[in-house]
Backbone atoms as SQL, in Angstrom:
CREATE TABLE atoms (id INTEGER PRIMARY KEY, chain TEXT, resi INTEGER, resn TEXT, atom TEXT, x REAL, y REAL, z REAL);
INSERT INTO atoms VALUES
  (1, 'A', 1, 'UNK', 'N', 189.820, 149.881, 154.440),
  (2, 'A', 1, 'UNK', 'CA', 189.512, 148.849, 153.477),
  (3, 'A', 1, 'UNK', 'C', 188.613, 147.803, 154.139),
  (4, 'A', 2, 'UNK', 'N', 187.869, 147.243, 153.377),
  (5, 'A', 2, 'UNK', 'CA', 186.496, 146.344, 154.016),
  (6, 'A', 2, 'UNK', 'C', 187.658, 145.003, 154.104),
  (7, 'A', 3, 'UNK', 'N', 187.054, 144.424, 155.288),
  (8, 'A', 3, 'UNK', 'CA', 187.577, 142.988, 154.952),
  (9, 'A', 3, 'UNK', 'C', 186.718, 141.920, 154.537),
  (10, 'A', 4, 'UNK', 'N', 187.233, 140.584, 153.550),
  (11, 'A', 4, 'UNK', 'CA', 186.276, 139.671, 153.076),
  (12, 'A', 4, 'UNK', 'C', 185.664, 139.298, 153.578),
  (13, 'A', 5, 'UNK', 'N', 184.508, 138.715, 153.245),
  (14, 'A', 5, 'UNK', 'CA', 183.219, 138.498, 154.127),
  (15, 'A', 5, 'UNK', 'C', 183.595, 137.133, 154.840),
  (16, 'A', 6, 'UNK', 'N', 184.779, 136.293, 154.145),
  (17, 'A', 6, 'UNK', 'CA', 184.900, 134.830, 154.859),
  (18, 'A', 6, 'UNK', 'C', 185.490, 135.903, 156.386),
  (19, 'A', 7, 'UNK', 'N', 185.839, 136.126, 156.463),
  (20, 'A', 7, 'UNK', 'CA', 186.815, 136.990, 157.291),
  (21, 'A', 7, 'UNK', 'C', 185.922, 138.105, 158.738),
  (22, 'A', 8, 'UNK', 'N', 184.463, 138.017, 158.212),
  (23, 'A', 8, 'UNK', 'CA', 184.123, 139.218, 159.110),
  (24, 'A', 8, 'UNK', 'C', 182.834, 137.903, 159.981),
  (25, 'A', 9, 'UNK', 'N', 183.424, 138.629, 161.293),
  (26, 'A', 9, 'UNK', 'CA', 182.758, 137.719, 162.237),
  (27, 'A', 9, 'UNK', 'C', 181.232, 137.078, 162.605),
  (28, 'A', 10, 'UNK', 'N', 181.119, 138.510, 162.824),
  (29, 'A', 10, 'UNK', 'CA', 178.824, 138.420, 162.501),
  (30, 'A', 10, 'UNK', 'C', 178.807, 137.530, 161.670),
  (31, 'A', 11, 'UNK', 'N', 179.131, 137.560, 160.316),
  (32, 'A', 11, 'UNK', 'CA', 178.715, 136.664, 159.361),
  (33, 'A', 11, 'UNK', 'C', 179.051, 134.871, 159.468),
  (34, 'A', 12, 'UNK', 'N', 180.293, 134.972, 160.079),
  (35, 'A', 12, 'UNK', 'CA', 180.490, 133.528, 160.530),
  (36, 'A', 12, 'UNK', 'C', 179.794, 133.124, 161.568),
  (37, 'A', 13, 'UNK', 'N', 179.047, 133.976, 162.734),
  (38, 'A', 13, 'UNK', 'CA', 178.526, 133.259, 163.476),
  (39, 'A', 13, 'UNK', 'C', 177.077, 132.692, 163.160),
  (40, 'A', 14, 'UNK', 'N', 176.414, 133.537, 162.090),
  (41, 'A', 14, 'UNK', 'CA', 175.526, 133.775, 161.622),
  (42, 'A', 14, 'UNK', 'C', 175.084, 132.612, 160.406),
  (43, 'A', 15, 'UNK', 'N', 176.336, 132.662, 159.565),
  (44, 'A', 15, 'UNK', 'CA', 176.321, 131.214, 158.775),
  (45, 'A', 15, 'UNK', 'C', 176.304, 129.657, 159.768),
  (46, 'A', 16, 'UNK', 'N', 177.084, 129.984, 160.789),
  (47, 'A', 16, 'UNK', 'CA', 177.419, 128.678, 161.447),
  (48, 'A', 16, 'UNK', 'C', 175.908, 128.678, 162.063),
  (49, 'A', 17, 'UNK', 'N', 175.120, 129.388, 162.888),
  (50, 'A', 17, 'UNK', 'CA', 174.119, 129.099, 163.600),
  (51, 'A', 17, 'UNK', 'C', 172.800, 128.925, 162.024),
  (52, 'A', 18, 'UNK', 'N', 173.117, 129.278, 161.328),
  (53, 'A', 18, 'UNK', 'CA', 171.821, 129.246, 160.088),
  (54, 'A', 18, 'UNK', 'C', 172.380, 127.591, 159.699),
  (55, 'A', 19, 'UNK', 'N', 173.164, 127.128, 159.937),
  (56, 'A', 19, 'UNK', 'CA', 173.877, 125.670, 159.211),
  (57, 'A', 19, 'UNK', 'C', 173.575, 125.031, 159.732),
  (58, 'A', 20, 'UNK', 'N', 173.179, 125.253, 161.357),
  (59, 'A', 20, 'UNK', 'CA', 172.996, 124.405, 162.778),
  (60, 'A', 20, 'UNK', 'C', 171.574, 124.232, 162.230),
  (61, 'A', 21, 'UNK', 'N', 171.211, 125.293, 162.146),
  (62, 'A', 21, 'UNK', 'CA', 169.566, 125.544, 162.202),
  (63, 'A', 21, 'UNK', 'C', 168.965, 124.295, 161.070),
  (64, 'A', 22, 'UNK', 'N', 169.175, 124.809, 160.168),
  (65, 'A', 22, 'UNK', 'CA', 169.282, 123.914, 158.881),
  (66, 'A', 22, 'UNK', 'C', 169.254, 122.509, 158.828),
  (67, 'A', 23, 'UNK', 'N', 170.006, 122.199, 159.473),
  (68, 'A', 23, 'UNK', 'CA', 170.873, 120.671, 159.833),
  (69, 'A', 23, 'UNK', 'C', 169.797, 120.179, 160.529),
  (70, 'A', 24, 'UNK', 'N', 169.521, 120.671, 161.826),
  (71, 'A', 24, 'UNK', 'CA', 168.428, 120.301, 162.252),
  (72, 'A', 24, 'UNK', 'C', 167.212, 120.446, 162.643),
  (73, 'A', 25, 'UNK', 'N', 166.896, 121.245, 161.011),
  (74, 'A', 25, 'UNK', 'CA', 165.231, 120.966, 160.375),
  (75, 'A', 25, 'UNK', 'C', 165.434, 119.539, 159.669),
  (76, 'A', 26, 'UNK', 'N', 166.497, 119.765, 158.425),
  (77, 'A', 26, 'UNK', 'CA', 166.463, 118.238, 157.984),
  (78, 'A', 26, 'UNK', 'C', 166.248, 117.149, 159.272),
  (79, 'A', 27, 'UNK', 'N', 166.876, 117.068, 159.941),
  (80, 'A', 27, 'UNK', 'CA', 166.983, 115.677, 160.821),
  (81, 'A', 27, 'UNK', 'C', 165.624, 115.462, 161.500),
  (82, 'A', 28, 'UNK', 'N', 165.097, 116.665, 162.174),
  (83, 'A', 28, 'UNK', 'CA', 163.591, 116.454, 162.218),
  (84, 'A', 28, 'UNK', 'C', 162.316, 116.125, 161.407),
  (85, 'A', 29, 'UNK', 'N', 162.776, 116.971, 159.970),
  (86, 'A', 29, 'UNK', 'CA', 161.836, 116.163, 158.942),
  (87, 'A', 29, 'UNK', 'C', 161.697, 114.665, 158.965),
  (88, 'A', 30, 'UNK', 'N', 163.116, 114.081, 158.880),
  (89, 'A', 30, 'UNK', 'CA', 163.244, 112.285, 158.899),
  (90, 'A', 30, 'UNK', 'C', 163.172, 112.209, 159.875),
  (91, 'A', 31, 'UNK', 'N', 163.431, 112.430, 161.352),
  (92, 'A', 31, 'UNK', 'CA', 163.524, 111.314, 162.526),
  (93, 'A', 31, 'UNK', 'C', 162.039, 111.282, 163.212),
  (94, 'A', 32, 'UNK', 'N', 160.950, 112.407, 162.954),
  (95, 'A', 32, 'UNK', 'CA', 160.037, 111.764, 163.443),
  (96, 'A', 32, 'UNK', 'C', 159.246, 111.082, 162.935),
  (97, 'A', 33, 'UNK', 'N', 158.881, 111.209, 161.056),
  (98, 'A', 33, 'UNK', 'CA', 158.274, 110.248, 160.968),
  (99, 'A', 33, 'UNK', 'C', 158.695, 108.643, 160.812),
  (100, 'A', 34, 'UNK', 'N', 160.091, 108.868, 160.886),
  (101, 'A', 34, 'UNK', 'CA', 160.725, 107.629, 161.011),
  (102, 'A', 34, 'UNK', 'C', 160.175, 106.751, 162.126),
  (103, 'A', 35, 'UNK', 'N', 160.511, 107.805, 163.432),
  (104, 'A', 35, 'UNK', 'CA', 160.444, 107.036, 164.593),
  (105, 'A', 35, 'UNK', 'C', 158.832, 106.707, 164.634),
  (106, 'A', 36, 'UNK', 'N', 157.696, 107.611, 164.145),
  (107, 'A', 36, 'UNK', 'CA', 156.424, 106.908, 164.234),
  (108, 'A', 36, 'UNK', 'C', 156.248, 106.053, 163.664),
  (109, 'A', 37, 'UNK', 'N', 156.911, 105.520, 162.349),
  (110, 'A', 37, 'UNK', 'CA', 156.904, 104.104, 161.743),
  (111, 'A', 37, 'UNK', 'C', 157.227, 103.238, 162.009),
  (112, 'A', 38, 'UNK', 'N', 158.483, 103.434, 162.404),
  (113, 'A', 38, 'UNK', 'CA', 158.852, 102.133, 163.467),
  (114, 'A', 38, 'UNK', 'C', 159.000, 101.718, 164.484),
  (115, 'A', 39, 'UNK', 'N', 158.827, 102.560, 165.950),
  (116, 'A', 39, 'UNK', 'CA', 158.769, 102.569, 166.783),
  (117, 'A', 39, 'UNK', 'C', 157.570, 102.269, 167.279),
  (118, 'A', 40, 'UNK', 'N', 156.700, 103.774, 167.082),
  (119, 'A', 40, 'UNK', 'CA', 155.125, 103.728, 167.678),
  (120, 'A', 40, 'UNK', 'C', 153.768, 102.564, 166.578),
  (121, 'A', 41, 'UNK', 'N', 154.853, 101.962, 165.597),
  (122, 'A', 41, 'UNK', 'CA', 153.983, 101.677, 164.729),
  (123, 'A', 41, 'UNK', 'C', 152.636, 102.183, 164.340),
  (124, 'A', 42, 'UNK', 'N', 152.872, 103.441, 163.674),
  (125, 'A', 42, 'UNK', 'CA', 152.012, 104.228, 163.436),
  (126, 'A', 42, 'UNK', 'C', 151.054, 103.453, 162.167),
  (127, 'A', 43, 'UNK', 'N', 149.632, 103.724, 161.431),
  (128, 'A', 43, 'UNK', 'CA', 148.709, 103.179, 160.504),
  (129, 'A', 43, 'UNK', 'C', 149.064, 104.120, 159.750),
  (130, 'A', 44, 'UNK', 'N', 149.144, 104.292, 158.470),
  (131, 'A', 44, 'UNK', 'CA', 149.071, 105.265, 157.561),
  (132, 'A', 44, 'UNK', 'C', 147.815, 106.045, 157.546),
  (133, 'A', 45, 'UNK', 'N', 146.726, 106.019, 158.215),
  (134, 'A', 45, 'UNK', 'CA', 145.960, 107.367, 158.822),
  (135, 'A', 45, 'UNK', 'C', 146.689, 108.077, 159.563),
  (136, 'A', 46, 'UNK', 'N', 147.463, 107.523, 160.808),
  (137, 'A', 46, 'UNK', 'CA', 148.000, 108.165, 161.463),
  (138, 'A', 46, 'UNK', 'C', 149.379, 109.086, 161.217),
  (139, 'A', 47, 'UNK', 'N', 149.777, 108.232, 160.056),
  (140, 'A', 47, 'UNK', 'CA', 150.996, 109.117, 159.610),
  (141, 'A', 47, 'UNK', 'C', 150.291, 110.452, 158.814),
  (142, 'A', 48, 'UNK', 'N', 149.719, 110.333, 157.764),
  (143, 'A', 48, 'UNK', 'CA', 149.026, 111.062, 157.078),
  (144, 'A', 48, 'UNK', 'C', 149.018, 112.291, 158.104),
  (145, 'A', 49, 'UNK', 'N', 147.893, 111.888, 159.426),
  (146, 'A', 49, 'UNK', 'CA', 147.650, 112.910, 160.426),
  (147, 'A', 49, 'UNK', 'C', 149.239, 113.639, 160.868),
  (148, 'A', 50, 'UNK', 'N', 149.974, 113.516, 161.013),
  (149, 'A', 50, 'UNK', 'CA', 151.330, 113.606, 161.304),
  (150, 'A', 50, 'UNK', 'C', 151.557, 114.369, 160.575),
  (151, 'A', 51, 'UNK', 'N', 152.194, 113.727, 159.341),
  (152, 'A', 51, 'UNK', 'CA', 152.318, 115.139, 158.310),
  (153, 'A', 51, 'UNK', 'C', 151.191, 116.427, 158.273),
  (154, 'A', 52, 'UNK', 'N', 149.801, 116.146, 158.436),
  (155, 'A', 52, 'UNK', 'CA', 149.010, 117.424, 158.370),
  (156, 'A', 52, 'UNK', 'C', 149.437, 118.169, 159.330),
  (157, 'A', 53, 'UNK', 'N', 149.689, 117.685, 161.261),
  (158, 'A', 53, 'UNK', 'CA', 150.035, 118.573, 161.751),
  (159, 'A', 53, 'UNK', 'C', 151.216, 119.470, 161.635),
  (160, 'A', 54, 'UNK', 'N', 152.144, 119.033, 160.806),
  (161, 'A', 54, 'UNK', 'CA', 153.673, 119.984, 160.451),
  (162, 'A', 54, 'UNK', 'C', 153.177, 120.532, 159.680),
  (163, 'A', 55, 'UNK', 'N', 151.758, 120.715, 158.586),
  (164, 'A', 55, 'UNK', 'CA', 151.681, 121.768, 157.936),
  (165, 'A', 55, 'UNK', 'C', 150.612, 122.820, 158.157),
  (166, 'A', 56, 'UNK', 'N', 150.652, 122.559, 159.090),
  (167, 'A', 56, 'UNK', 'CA', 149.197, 123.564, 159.805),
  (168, 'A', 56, 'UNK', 'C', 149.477, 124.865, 160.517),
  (169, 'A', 57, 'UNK', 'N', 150.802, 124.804, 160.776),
  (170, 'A', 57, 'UNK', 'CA', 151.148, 126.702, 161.415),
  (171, 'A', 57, 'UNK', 'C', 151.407, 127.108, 159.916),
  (172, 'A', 58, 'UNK', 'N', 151.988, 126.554, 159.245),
  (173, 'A', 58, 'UNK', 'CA', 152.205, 126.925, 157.941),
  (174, 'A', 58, 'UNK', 'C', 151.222, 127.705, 157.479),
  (175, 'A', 59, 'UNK', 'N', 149.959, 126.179, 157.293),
  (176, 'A', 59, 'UNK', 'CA', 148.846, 127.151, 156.999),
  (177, 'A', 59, 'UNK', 'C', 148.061, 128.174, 157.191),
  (178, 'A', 60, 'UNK', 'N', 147.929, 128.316, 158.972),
  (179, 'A', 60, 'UNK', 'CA', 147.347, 128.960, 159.306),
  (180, 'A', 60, 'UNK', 'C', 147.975, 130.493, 159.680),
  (181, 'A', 61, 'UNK', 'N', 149.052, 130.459, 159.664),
  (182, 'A', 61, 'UNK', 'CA', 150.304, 131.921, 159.630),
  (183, 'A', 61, 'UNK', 'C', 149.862, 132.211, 158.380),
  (184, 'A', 62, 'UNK', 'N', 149.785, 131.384, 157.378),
  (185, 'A', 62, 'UNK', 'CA', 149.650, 132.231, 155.767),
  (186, 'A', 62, 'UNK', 'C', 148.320, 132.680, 156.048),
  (187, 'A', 63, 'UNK', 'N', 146.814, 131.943, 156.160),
  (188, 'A', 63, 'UNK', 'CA', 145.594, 132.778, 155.862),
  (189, 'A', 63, 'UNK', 'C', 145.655, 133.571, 156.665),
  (190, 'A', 64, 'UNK', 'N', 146.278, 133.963, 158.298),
  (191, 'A', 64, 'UNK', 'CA', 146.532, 135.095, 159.109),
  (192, 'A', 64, 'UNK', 'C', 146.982, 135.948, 157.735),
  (193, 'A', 65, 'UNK', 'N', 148.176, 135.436, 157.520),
  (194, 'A', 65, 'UNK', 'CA', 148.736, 136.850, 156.798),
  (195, 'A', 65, 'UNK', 'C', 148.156, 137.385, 155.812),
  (196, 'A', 66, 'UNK', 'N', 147.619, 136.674, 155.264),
  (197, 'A', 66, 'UNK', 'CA', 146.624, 136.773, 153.660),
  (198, 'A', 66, 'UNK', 'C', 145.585, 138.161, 154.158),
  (199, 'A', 67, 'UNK', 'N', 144.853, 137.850, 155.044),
  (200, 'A', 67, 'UNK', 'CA', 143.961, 138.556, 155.546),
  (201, 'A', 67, 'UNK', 'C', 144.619, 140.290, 156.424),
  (202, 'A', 68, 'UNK', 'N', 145.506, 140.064, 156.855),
  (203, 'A', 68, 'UNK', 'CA', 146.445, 141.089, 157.542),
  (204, 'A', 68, 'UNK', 'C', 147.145, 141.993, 156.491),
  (205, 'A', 69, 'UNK', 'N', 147.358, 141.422, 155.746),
  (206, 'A', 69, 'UNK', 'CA', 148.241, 141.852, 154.106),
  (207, 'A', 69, 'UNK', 'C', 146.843, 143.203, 153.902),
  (208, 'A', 70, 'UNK', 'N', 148.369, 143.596, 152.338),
  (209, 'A', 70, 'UNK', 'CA', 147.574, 144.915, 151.332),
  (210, 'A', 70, 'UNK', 'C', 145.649, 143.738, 151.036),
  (211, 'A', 71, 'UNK', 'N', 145.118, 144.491, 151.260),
  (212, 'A', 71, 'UNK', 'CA', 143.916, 144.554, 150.171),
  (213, 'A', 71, 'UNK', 'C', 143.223, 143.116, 151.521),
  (214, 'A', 72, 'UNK', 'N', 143.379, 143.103, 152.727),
  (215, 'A', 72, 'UNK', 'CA', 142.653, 142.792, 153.768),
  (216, 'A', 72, 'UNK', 'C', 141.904, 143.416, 154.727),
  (217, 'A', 73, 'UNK', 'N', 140.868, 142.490, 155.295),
  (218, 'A', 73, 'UNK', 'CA', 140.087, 143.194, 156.004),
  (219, 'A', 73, 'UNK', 'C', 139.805, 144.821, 156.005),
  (220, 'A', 74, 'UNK', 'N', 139.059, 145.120, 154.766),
  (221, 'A', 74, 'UNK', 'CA', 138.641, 146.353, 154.829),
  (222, 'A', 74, 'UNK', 'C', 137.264, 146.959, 155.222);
């Protein structure tokens, strides 16, 4: 007989480290641009720049993949 999934181990370690993980993406989203606001007293160019760099592997992993994908580089 299977046992419940609260119950089977992989999965608890697996939830607990994905919860960790989780936990602290949130806290990094807020604590750095926090700390550049008030700490480094950042200009709102500079924040702006800030946020672009957190979205730039983003971006640039997607047009990698875009191009790597079905119906690329042929």
């Amino acid at each position: 007989m299977k046992t419940p999934i609260g119950r089977d181990r992989d999965f608890a370690f697996f939830w607990t480290a994905e919860s960790i993980s989780l936990c602290g993406s949130q806290v990094s989203t807020l604590a750095i641009p926090l700390t550049a606001a008030l700490t480094l007293a950042a200009t709102p160019l500079q924040m702006g720049m800030l946020q672009a760099a957190g979205f730039a592997p983003a971006l640039l992993l997607g047009l990698l993949a875009g191009v790597w994908g079905p119906g690329g580089l042929r």
